[in-house]
C-alpha positions in Angstrom: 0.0 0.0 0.0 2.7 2.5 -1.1 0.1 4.9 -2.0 -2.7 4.6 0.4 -5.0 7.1 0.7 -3.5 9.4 -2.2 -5.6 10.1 -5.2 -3.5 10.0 -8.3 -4.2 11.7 -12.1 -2.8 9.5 -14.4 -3.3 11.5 -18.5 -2.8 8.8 -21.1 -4.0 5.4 -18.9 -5.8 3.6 -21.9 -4.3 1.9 -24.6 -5.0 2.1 -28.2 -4.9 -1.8 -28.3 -5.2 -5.3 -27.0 -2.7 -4.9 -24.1 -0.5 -3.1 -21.6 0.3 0.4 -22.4 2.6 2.2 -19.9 -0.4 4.5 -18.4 -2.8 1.3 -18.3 -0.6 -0.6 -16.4 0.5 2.6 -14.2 -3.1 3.3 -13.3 -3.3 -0.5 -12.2 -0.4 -0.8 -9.8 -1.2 2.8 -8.6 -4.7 1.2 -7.8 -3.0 -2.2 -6.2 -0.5 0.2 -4.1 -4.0 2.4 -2.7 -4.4 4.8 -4.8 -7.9 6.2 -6.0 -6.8 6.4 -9.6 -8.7 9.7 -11.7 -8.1 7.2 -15.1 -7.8 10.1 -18.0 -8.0 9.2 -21.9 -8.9 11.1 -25.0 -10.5 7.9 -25.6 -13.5 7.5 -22.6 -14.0 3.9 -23.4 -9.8 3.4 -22.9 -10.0 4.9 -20.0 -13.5 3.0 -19.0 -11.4 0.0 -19.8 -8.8 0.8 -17.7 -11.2 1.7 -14.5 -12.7 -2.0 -15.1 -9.7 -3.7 -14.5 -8.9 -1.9 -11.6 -13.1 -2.4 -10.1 -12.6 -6.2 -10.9 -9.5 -6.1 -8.9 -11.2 -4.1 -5.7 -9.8 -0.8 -7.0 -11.4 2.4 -6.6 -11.4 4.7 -10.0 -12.9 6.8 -11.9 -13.2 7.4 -15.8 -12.8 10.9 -17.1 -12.3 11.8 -21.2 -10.1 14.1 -21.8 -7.5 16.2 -24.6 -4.5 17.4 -22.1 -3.7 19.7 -25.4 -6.5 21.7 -24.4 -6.9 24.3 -21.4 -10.3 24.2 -20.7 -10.4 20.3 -20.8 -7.6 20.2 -18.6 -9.3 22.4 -16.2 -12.3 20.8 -16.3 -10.5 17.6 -15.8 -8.8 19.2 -12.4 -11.9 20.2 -11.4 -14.1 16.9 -11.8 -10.9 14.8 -10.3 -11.3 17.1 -6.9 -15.3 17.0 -7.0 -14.6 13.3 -7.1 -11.9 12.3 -4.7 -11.7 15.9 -3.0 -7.7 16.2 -3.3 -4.6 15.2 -6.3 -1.7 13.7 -4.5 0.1 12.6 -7.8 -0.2 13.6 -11.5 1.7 11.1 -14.1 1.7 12.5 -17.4 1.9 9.5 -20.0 0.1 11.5 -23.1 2.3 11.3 -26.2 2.7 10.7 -29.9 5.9 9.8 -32.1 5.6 11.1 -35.9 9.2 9.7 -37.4 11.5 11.6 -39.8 14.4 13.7 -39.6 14.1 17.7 -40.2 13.7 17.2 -44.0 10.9 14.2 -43.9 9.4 15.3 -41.1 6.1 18.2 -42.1 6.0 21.3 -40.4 2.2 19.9 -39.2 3.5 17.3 -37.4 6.4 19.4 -36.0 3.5 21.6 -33.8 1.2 18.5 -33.5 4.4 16.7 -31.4 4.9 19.8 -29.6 1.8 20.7 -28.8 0.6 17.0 -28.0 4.3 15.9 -25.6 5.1 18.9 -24.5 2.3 21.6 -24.3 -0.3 18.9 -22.3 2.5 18.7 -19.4 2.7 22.6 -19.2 -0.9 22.6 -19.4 -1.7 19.3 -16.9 1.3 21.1 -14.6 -0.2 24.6 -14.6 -3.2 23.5 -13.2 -2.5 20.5 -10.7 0.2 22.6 -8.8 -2.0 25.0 -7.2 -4.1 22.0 -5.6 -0.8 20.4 -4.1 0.8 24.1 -2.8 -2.6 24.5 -0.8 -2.3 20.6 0.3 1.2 21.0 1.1 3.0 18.9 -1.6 2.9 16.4 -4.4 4.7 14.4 -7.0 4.3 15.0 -11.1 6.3 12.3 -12.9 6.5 13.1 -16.7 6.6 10.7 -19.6 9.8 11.5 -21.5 11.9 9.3 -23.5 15.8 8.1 -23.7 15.4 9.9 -27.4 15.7 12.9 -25.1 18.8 12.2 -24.0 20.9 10.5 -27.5 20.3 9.4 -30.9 18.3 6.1 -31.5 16.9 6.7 -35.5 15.2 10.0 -37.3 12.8 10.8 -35.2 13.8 14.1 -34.6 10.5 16.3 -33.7 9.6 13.4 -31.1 13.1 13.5 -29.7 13.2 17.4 -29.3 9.8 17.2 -27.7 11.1 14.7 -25.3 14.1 16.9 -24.4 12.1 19.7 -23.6 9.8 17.5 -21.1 13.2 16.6 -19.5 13.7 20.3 -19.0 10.0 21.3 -17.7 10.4 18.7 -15.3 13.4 19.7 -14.0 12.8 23.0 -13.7 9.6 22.5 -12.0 11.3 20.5 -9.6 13.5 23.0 -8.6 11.4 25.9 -8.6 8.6 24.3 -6.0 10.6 22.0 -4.1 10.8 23.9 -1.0 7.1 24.0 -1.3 6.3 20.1 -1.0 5.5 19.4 -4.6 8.5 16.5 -6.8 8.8 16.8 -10.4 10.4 13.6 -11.6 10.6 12.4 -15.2 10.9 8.4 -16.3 12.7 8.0 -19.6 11.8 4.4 -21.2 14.2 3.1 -24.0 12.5 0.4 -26.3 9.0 -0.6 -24.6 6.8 -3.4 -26.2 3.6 -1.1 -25.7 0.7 -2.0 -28.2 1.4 1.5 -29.4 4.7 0.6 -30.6 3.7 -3.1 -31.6 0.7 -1.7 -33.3 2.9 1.5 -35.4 5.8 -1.3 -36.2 3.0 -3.5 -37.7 1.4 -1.0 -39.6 4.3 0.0 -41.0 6.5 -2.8 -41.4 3.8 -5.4 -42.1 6.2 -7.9 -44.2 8.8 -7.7 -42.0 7.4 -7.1 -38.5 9.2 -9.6 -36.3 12.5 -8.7 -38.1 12.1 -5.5 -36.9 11.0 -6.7 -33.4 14.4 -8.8 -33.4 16.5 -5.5 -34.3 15.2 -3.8 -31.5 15.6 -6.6 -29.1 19.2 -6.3 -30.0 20.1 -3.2 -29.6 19.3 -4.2 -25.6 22.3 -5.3 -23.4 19.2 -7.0 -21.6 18.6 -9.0 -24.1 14.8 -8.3 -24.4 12.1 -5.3 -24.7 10.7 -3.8 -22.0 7.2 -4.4 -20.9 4.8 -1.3 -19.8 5.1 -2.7 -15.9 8.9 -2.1 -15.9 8.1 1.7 -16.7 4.9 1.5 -14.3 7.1 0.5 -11.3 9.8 2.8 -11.8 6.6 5.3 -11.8 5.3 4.1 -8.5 8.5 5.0 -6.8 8.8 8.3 -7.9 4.9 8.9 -6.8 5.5 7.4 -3.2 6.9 8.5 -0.3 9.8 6.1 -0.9 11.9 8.6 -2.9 10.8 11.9 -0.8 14.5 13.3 -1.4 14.2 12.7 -5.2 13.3 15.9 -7.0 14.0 17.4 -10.4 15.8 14.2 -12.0 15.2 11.2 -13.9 15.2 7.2 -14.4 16.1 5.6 -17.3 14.1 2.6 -17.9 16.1 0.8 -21.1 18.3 -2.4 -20.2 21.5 -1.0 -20.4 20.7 0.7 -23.6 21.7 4.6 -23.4 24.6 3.4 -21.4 26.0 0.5 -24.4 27.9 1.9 -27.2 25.7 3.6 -30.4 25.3 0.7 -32.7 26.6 -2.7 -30.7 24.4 -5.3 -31.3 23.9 -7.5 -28.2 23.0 -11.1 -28.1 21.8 -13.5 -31.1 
Protein backbone atom coordinates (compact mmCIF):
# COMPACT_ATOMS: atom_id res chain seq x y z
CA UNK A 1 0.00 0.00 0.00
CA UNK A 2 2.75 2.54 -1.13
CA UNK A 3 0.12 4.88 -1.95
CA UNK A 4 -2.68 4.64 0.43
CA UNK A 5 -4.97 7.11 0.73
CA UNK A 6 -3.51 9.36 -2.20
CA UNK A 7 -5.57 10.12 -5.15
CA UNK A 8 -3.50 9.96 -8.32
CA UNK A 9 -4.16 11.67 -12.14
CA UNK A 10 -2.83 9.54 -14.43
CA UNK A 11 -3.27 11.53 -18.51
CA UNK A 12 -2.81 8.85 -21.13
CA UNK A 13 -4.04 5.41 -18.87
CA UNK A 14 -5.76 3.57 -21.91
CA UNK A 15 -4.34 1.92 -24.57
CA UNK A 16 -5.05 2.10 -28.19
CA UNK A 17 -4.93 -1.79 -28.35
CA UNK A 18 -5.20 -5.25 -26.95
CA UNK A 19 -2.70 -4.85 -24.08
CA UNK A 20 -0.50 -3.11 -21.58
CA UNK A 21 0.35 0.37 -22.42
CA UNK A 22 2.55 2.24 -19.93
CA UNK A 23 -0.39 4.53 -18.40
CA UNK A 24 -2.83 1.26 -18.30
CA UNK A 25 -0.55 -0.58 -16.40
CA UNK A 26 0.54 2.56 -14.21
CA UNK A 27 -3.08 3.26 -13.29
CA UNK A 28 -3.31 -0.55 -12.16
CA UNK A 29 -0.40 -0.79 -9.82
CA UNK A 30 -1.23 2.83 -8.62
CA UNK A 31 -4.67 1.16 -7.82
CA UNK A 32 -3.04 -2.18 -6.16
CA UNK A 33 -0.55 0.17 -4.14
CA UNK A 34 -3.96 2.37 -2.74
CA UNK A 35 -4.42 4.77 -4.80
CA UNK A 36 -7.90 6.21 -5.99
CA UNK A 37 -6.85 6.37 -9.56
CA UNK A 38 -8.69 9.68 -11.68
CA UNK A 39 -8.12 7.16 -15.07
CA UNK A 40 -7.76 10.06 -17.97
CA UNK A 41 -8.00 9.21 -21.93
CA UNK A 42 -8.93 11.13 -24.98
CA UNK A 43 -10.54 7.94 -25.57
CA UNK A 44 -13.54 7.48 -22.64
CA UNK A 45 -13.99 3.94 -23.39
CA UNK A 46 -9.75 3.40 -22.89
CA UNK A 47 -10.03 4.89 -19.98
CA UNK A 48 -13.45 2.99 -18.99
CA UNK A 49 -11.45 0.04 -19.78
CA UNK A 50 -8.78 0.78 -17.72
CA UNK A 51 -11.19 1.72 -14.54
CA UNK A 52 -12.73 -1.97 -15.15
CA UNK A 53 -9.70 -3.66 -14.51
CA UNK A 54 -8.90 -1.94 -11.56
CA UNK A 55 -13.08 -2.37 -10.13
CA UNK A 56 -12.62 -6.21 -10.89
CA UNK A 57 -9.48 -6.11 -8.92
CA UNK A 58 -11.23 -4.11 -5.70
CA UNK A 59 -9.81 -0.79 -7.04
CA UNK A 60 -11.38 2.43 -6.62
CA UNK A 61 -11.36 4.65 -10.01
CA UNK A 62 -12.92 6.81 -11.87
CA UNK A 63 -13.17 7.42 -15.77
CA UNK A 64 -12.78 10.91 -17.07
CA UNK A 65 -12.33 11.80 -21.18
CA UNK A 66 -10.15 14.05 -21.77
CA UNK A 67 -7.50 16.22 -24.62
CA UNK A 68 -4.46 17.43 -22.09
CA UNK A 69 -3.71 19.66 -25.41
CA UNK A 70 -6.46 21.70 -24.40
CA UNK A 71 -6.88 24.25 -21.40
CA UNK A 72 -10.26 24.24 -20.73
CA UNK A 73 -10.41 20.31 -20.82
CA UNK A 74 -7.65 20.25 -18.58
CA UNK A 75 -9.30 22.45 -16.25
CA UNK A 76 -12.27 20.84 -16.33
CA UNK A 77 -10.52 17.61 -15.82
CA UNK A 78 -8.81 19.18 -12.41
CA UNK A 79 -11.95 20.18 -11.44
CA UNK A 80 -14.14 16.86 -11.85
CA UNK A 81 -10.86 14.77 -10.33
CA UNK A 82 -11.29 17.11 -6.87
CA UNK A 83 -15.26 16.97 -7.04
CA UNK A 84 -14.62 13.33 -7.06
CA UNK A 85 -11.86 12.33 -4.72
CA UNK A 86 -11.73 15.94 -2.98
CA UNK A 87 -7.72 16.24 -3.26
CA UNK A 88 -4.62 15.23 -6.25
CA UNK A 89 -1.69 13.75 -4.52
CA UNK A 90 0.06 12.62 -7.81
CA UNK A 91 -0.25 13.64 -11.53
CA UNK A 92 1.68 11.09 -14.14
CA UNK A 93 1.69 12.53 -17.38
CA UNK A 94 1.92 9.55 -20.02
CA UNK A 95 0.14 11.46 -23.12
CA UNK A 96 2.27 11.33 -26.22
CA UNK A 97 2.72 10.66 -29.89
CA UNK A 98 5.92 9.81 -32.06
CA UNK A 99 5.57 11.14 -35.94
CA UNK A 100 9.23 9.68 -37.44
CA UNK A 101 11.55 11.56 -39.76
CA UNK A 102 14.41 13.72 -39.56
CA UNK A 103 14.10 17.68 -40.17
CA UNK A 104 13.70 17.22 -43.95
CA UNK A 105 10.89 14.17 -43.92
CA UNK A 106 9.39 15.33 -41.14
CA UNK A 107 6.14 18.24 -42.10
CA UNK A 108 5.95 21.31 -40.44
CA UNK A 109 2.17 19.94 -39.25
CA UNK A 110 3.50 17.28 -37.41
CA UNK A 111 6.37 19.36 -35.97
CA UNK A 112 3.51 21.59 -33.84
CA UNK A 113 1.18 18.54 -33.47
CA UNK A 114 4.35 16.68 -31.43
CA UNK A 115 4.94 19.79 -29.59
CA UNK A 116 1.83 20.68 -28.77
CA UNK A 117 0.60 16.99 -27.97
CA UNK A 118 4.34 15.89 -25.57
CA UNK A 119 5.06 18.95 -24.52
CA UNK A 120 2.30 21.55 -24.34
CA UNK A 121 -0.26 18.93 -22.26
CA UNK A 122 2.47 18.74 -19.38
CA UNK A 123 2.74 22.57 -19.24
CA UNK A 124 -0.90 22.59 -19.39
CA UNK A 125 -1.72 19.26 -16.94
CA UNK A 126 1.33 21.07 -14.59
CA UNK A 127 -0.16 24.56 -14.58
CA UNK A 128 -3.18 23.54 -13.23
CA UNK A 129 -2.49 20.54 -10.70
CA UNK A 130 0.25 22.57 -8.85
CA UNK A 131 -1.96 25.00 -7.22
CA UNK A 132 -4.10 21.95 -5.63
CA UNK A 133 -0.79 20.43 -4.12
CA UNK A 134 0.78 24.14 -2.77
CA UNK A 135 -2.59 24.51 -0.77
CA UNK A 136 -2.28 20.60 0.26
CA UNK A 137 1.18 21.00 1.09
CA UNK A 138 3.04 18.89 -1.56
CA UNK A 139 2.89 16.37 -4.39
CA UNK A 140 4.70 14.35 -7.04
CA UNK A 141 4.26 14.97 -11.12
CA UNK A 142 6.29 12.34 -12.93
CA UNK A 143 6.46 13.07 -16.69
CA UNK A 144 6.65 10.70 -19.59
CA UNK A 145 9.79 11.45 -21.48
CA UNK A 146 11.90 9.32 -23.50
CA UNK A 147 15.77 8.11 -23.70
CA UNK A 148 15.40 9.89 -27.40
CA UNK A 149 15.73 12.87 -25.10
CA UNK A 150 18.85 12.17 -24.02
CA UNK A 151 20.89 10.45 -27.54
CA UNK A 152 20.33 9.44 -30.89
CA UNK A 153 18.26 6.05 -31.55
CA UNK A 154 16.90 6.74 -35.46
CA UNK A 155 15.25 9.99 -37.35
CA UNK A 156 12.85 10.83 -35.22
CA UNK A 157 13.83 14.12 -34.60
CA UNK A 158 10.51 16.27 -33.68
CA UNK A 159 9.59 13.40 -31.09
CA UNK A 160 13.13 13.48 -29.74
CA UNK A 161 13.22 17.38 -29.32
CA UNK A 162 9.82 17.21 -27.65
CA UNK A 163 11.05 14.69 -25.32
CA UNK A 164 14.14 16.90 -24.44
CA UNK A 165 12.13 19.66 -23.58
CA UNK A 166 9.77 17.47 -21.10
CA UNK A 167 13.24 16.65 -19.46
CA UNK A 168 13.66 20.35 -19.04
CA UNK A 169 10.01 21.35 -17.75
CA UNK A 170 10.40 18.70 -15.30
CA UNK A 171 13.39 19.66 -13.96
CA UNK A 172 12.77 23.00 -13.67
CA UNK A 173 9.59 22.54 -11.97
CA UNK A 174 11.27 20.50 -9.60
CA UNK A 175 13.49 23.03 -8.56
CA UNK A 176 11.45 25.90 -8.63
CA UNK A 177 8.65 24.35 -6.03
CA UNK A 178 10.63 22.05 -4.07
CA UNK A 179 10.80 23.93 -1.02
CA UNK A 180 7.11 24.04 -1.26
CA UNK A 181 6.25 20.15 -0.97
CA UNK A 182 5.46 19.39 -4.56
CA UNK A 183 8.51 16.50 -6.75
CA UNK A 184 8.79 16.75 -10.44
CA UNK A 185 10.41 13.63 -11.55
CA UNK A 186 10.62 12.36 -15.17
CA UNK A 187 10.92 8.42 -16.30
CA UNK A 188 12.73 7.98 -19.59
CA UNK A 189 11.85 4.39 -21.19
CA UNK A 190 14.20 3.11 -24.01
CA UNK A 191 12.53 0.39 -26.26
CA UNK A 192 9.00 -0.63 -24.56
CA UNK A 193 6.75 -3.35 -26.25
CA UNK A 194 3.55 -1.12 -25.72
CA UNK A 195 0.68 -1.98 -28.17
CA UNK A 196 1.40 1.54 -29.45
CA UNK A 197 4.72 0.58 -30.58
CA UNK A 198 3.75 -3.09 -31.58
CA UNK A 199 0.70 -1.70 -33.31
CA UNK A 200 2.87 1.54 -35.36
CA UNK A 201 5.80 -1.33 -36.18
CA UNK A 202 3.00 -3.51 -37.73
CA UNK A 203 1.39 -1.04 -39.63
CA UNK A 204 4.26 -0.02 -40.96
CA UNK A 205 6.51 -2.76 -41.36
CA UNK A 206 3.79 -5.36 -42.14
CA UNK A 207 6.21 -7.89 -44.24
CA UNK A 208 8.85 -7.74 -42.04
CA UNK A 209 7.40 -7.08 -38.52
CA UNK A 210 9.22 -9.56 -36.31
CA UNK A 211 12.48 -8.65 -38.11
CA UNK A 212 12.09 -5.48 -36.87
CA UNK A 213 11.04 -6.65 -33.37
CA UNK A 214 14.36 -8.81 -33.39
CA UNK A 215 16.47 -5.55 -34.26
CA UNK A 216 15.22 -3.77 -31.49
CA UNK A 217 15.65 -6.60 -29.10
CA UNK A 218 19.24 -6.34 -30.04
CA UNK A 219 20.08 -3.24 -29.56
CA UNK A 220 19.26 -4.22 -25.63
CA UNK A 221 22.29 -5.26 -23.37
CA UNK A 222 19.24 -7.01 -21.56
CA UNK A 223 18.62 -9.02 -24.11
CA UNK A 224 14.78 -8.34 -24.39
CA UNK A 225 12.06 -5.35 -24.65
CA UNK A 226 10.72 -3.83 -21.96
CA UNK A 227 7.23 -4.43 -20.87
CA UNK A 228 4.76 -1.27 -19.80
CA UNK A 229 5.10 -2.71 -15.86
CA UNK A 230 8.89 -2.09 -15.94
CA UNK A 231 8.11 1.65 -16.68
CA UNK A 232 4.90 1.48 -14.31
CA UNK A 233 7.11 0.47 -11.31
CA UNK A 234 9.84 2.80 -11.82
CA UNK A 235 6.62 5.33 -11.81
CA UNK A 236 5.33 4.08 -8.47
CA UNK A 237 8.49 5.01 -6.83
CA UNK A 238 8.83 8.32 -7.91
CA UNK A 239 4.93 8.91 -6.80
CA UNK A 240 5.48 7.38 -3.22
CA UNK A 241 6.91 8.48 -0.26
CA UNK A 242 9.82 6.07 -0.91
CA UNK A 243 11.85 8.63 -2.87
CA UNK A 244 10.83 11.88 -0.75
CA UNK A 245 14.46 13.32 -1.41
CA UNK A 246 14.23 12.68 -5.25
CA UNK A 247 13.25 15.88 -7.03
CA UNK A 248 14.04 17.43 -10.43
CA UNK A 249 15.83 14.21 -11.96
CA UNK A 250 15.19 11.15 -13.93
CA UNK A 251 15.18 7.24 -14.42
CA UNK A 252 16.14 5.61 -17.30
CA UNK A 253 14.12 2.59 -17.87
CA UNK A 254 16.05 0.81 -21.07
CA UNK A 255 18.28 -2.37 -20.16
CA UNK A 256 21.45 -0.98 -20.38
CA UNK A 257 20.66 0.74 -23.63
CA UNK A 258 21.73 4.63 -23.43
CA UNK A 259 24.62 3.43 -21.41
CA UNK A 260 25.97 0.53 -24.39
CA UNK A 261 27.85 1.91 -27.21
CA UNK A 262 25.72 3.59 -30.36
CA UNK A 263 25.26 0.74 -32.73
CA UNK A 264 26.58 -2.70 -30.71
CA UNK A 265 24.40 -5.27 -31.29
CA UNK A 266 23.94 -7.53 -28.24
CA UNK A 267 23.04 -11.06 -28.13
CA UNK A 268 21.84 -13.49 -31.07
Amino acid sequence: MRLKDKVAIVAGAGAIAEGWSNGKATAVLFAREGARVFAVDRDLAAAEETCAVIRAEGGICTAHRCDVSRADEVDAMVAACLAAHGRIDVLFNNVGLQVVGGPLELAEADWDRLMTVNVKSMYLTCRAVIPVMLSQGGGAIVNNASTAGIRFTYANVGYAASKGAVRQLTQNIGVQYAARGIRCNAVLPGYIATPRITDRLKRSNPDDYEERIEERRRAVPAGRLGSAWDVAYAVLYLASDESAFVNATEIVVDGGQTASVTGKVWGT
